[in-house]
N, C-alpha and C positions, 0 to 999 in steps of 0.2 A: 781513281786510277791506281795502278801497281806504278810505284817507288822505285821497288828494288828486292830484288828475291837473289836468296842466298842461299845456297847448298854444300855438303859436306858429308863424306863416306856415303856414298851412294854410285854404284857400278863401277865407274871406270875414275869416279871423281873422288879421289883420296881426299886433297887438301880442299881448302873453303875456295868455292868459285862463286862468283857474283855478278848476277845480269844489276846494272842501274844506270838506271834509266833516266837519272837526274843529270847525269854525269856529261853533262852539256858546255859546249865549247862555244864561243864569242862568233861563228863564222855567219856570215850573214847574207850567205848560197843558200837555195836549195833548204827554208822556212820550212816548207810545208813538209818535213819531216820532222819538226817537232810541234807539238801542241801542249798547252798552256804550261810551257816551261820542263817538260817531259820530252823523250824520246817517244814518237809515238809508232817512225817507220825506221825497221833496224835489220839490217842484212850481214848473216853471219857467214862468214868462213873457214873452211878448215880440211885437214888432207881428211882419207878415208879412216876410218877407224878412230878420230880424235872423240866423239862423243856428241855429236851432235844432237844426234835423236835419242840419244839417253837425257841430254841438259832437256829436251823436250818433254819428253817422259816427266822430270821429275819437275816441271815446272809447274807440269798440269796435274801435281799429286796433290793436291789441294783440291778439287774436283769432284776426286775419288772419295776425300775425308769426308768433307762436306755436303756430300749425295745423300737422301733421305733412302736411295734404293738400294735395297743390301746385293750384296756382289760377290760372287764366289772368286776370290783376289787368286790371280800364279803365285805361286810358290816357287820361283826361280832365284837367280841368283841376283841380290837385292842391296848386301855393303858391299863398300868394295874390298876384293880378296888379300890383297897386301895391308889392309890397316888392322890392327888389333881392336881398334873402339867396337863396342857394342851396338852404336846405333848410330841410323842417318838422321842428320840434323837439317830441317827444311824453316827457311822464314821466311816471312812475305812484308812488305812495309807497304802501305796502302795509303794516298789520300784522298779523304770525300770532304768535302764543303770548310775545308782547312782544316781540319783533325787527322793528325796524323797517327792509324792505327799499324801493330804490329803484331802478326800472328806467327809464333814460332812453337815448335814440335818435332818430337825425335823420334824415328820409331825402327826395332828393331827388326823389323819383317815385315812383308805387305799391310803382313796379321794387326802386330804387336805391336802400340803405339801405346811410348815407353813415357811420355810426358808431351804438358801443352801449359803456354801460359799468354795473355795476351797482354799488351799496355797499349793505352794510349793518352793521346799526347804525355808522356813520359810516368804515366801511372800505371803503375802493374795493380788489373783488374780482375786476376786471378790467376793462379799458376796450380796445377795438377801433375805431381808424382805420382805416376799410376802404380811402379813398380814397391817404391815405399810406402803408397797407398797416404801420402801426405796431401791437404789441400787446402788451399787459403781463397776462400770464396770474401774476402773483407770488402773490396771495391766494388763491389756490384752495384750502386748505388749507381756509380761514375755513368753507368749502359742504361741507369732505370729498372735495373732486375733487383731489386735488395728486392725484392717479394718471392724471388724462386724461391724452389722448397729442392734445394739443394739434397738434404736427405734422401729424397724420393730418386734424386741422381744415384747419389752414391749407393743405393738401395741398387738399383738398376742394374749395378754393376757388379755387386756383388751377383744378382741373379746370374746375368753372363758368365760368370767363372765359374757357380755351381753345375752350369749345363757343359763346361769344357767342351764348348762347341768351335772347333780349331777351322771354320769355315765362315764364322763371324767375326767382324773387327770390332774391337772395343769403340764403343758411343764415346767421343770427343765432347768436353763439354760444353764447346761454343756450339755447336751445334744441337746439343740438348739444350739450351739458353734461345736459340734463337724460334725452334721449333714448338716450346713451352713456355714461351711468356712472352703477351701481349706489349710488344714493342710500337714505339711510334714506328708510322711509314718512312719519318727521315731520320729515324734511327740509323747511326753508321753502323750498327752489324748487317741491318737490314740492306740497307747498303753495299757493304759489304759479302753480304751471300749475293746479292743480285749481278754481281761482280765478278765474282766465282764463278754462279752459272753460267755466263756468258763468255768464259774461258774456252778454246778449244782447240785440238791439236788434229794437222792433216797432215798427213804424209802424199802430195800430190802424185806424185810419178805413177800412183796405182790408176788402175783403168774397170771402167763399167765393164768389161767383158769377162765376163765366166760369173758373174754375181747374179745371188738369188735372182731370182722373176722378180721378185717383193721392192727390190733396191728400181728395177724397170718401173713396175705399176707407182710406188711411190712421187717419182721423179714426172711421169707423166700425168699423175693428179696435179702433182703443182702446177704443171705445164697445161692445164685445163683454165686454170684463169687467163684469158687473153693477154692480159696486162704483164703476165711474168711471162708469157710464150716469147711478148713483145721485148720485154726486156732481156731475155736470156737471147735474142738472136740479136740485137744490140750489143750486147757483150762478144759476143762473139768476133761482132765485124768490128768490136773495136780493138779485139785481138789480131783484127788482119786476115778473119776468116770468115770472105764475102760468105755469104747464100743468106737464103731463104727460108724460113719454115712453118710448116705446115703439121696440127695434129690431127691424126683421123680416128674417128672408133667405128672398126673394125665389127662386119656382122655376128661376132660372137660375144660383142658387146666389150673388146678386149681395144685399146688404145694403141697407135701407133704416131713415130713421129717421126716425120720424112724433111729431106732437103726436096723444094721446093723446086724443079725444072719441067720442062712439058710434060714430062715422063716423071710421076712422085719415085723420089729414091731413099729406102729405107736407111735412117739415120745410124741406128749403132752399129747394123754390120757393115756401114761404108765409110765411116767418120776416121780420119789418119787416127795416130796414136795421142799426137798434139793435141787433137780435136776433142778427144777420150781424155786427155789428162784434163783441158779446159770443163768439160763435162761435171768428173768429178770435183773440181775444184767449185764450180758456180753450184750445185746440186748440196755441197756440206758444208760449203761458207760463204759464198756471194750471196745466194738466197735467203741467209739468215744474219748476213751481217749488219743489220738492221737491230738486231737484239744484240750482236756479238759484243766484246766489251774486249778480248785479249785472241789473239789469233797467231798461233804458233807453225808456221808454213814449212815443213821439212823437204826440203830439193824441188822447192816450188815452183823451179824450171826443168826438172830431167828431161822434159820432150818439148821443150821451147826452143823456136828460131831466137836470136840476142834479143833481135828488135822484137816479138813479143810477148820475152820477160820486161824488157825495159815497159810496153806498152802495160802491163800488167801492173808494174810501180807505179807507172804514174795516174791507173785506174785507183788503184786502192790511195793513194794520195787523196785525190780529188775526189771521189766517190766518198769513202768513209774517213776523214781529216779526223779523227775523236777514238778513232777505233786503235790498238796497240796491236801493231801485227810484223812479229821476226818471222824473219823467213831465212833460210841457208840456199848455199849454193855455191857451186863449183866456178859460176860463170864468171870471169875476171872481167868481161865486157860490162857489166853490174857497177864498174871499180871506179863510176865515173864523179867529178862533183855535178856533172850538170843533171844528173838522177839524185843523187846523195852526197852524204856528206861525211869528212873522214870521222868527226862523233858518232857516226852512226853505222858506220862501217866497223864491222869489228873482225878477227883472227880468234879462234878458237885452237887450242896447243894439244901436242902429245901431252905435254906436262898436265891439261886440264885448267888452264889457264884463260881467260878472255880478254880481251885489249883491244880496243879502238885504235883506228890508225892513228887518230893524231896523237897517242901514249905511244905509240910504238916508234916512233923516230923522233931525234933532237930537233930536227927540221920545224920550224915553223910553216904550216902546211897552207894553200893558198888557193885562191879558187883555180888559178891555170896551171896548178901542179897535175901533172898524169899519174893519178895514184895505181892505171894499172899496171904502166911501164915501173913504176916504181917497188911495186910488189912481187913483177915477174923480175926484176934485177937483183931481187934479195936484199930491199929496203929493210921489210919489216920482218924476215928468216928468222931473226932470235925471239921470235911471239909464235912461231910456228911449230 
């Protein structure tokens, strides 16, 4: 599970900001948001423009490094514009089976990734100056790689700069390590990619309507096993949103799927916007969070009644207890202990700052304190 992930010159985030996840308070409300000594359910707030979906963005830049699929990276605006450094600085602190691994790297542009070095448990197992072109491969032994043939890496790489191909990102060497040498299965890199992959980020508020045919026919294959037709209309009504349904294929041999009344009534051009955000949301992470490992929910309510964002916490509670899933939001009804808890409740700042409620006041915080009345009175204002 992810630690504690730490970022620096990246958009809007000048100074060092830090999600951790360890950072666990004695209250003994409202368990089932942490799991095995971890933050596992964590709901962020913050005005407009504080950075929320950028902390998102750059939390799931790990994802991007770590992909064996090459990707034509934007080229937009990438440190942030007020600091002088050269590059953004990303870590990640991970533990699998009590080893505590540490992946940090700085990289000057989507492109250009300027340095990488990993340690674990407190042994630096190799560190890469790309720009100096320095590299200490000594501890490979620690991961069971003293057999790479390193050379062949650093060979690799010169090849990529002889091609000055400004549309390829430089090969990272953990990820040449874990791709080229025969690792155990309980290897903790192995581990650790598996981990990575199952990182993923939504921005919910967007809606199936205007998307490909492709993103349709997809969603209705799945929905061809009975089993998930079953469970996705379960979901639904456990969001508060009775009906029925029904999939049919259509004499052109093309899938349809209906709300279920005397009269079949075709589902996506009559589904609220609610119904559409639910859609998307079960279609790119309920469906998969089964594999999911970290799930980054961006305004995970824009088109929810209170009561079912609240219903939605306490689904992901009790449905996936193992899974790590922040989510943001504007909804102060969220603000409660008897949903969460002030550890887990956090203030995201103009400054780019983050703070859990119970850092943000002197107060000794308690299960019958009203943290929303306390938030809209300008308890916690000097973390906003």
């Amino acid at each position: 599970m992810l630690k504690k992930f730490t970022l620096k010159n990246f958009k809007n985030f000048k100074d060092e900001i830090s999600i951790d996840f360890q950072n666990v308070a004695g209250f003994q409300f409202s368990s089932d948001c942490i799991t095995d000594g971890v933050i596992s359910k964590m709901l962020i707030y913050g005005r407009n423009a504080t950075g929320k979906t950028n902390l998102g963005v750059a939390l799931m830049d790990i994802t991007m490094l770590m992909s064996s699929i090459k990707m034509l990276m934007p080229n937009g605006v990438f440190l942030n514009a007020d600091s002088t450094e050269q590059t953004a600085v990303f870590s990640y602190t991970f533990l699998f089976g009590g080893r505590e691994l540490i992946y940090k790297y700085s990289r000057m542009s989507n492109q250009e990734l300027q340095n990488e070095q990993l340690t674990i448990d407190g042994i630096d197992i190799f560190k890469c100056d790309f720009a100096k072109r320095k590299y200490d491969f000594t501890n490979l032994q620690y991961i069971e790689a003293e057999i790479a043939n390193t050379d062949r890496y650093l060979h690799s790489l010169e090849a990529d700069e002889e091609l000055e191909d400004a549309n390829e990102a430089r090969l990272p060497f953990l990820r040449w390590v874990i791709n080229n040498v025969a690792l155990k299965n309980d290897s903790v890199l192995i581990q650790m990619a598996n981990y990575v992959q199952g990182m993923v980020r939504i921005t919910v508020g967007s809606s199936l309507r205007g998307f490909p045919k492709i993103i349709y026919d997809s969603f209705h294959e799945l929905l061809e096993n009975p089993k998930r037709l079953k469970e996705f209309e379960e979901f639904l009504n456990a969001m508060g949103i009775a009906c029925r349904l029904v999939l049919r294929k259509l004499p052109d041999g093309q899938r349809q799927l209906y709300f279920a009344h005397e009269k079949l009534i075709p589902f996506f051009e009559n589904a609220s916007s609610g119904t559409m955000a639910l859609v998307t949301l079960y279609r790119r992470v309920i469906s998969r969070l089964r594999e999911a490992s970290l799930v980054y929910l961006d305004e995970f309510d824009a088109f929810y009644h209170y009561e079912m964002a609240e219903n939605l916490i306490r689904f992901f509670k009790k449905r996936y207890p193992k899974c790590q899933i922040i989510m943001t939001s504007h909804n102060t009804n969220l603000m409660t202990n008897r949903l969460m808890r002030p550890d887990c409740l956090f203030i995201l700042s103009r400054m780019g700052t983050l703070t859990s409620l119970c850092d943000a006041t002197p107060r000794e915080l308690r299960e019958g304190h009203n943290l929303e009345k306390m938030y809209i009175s300008g308890e916690f204002e000097q973390y906003e």
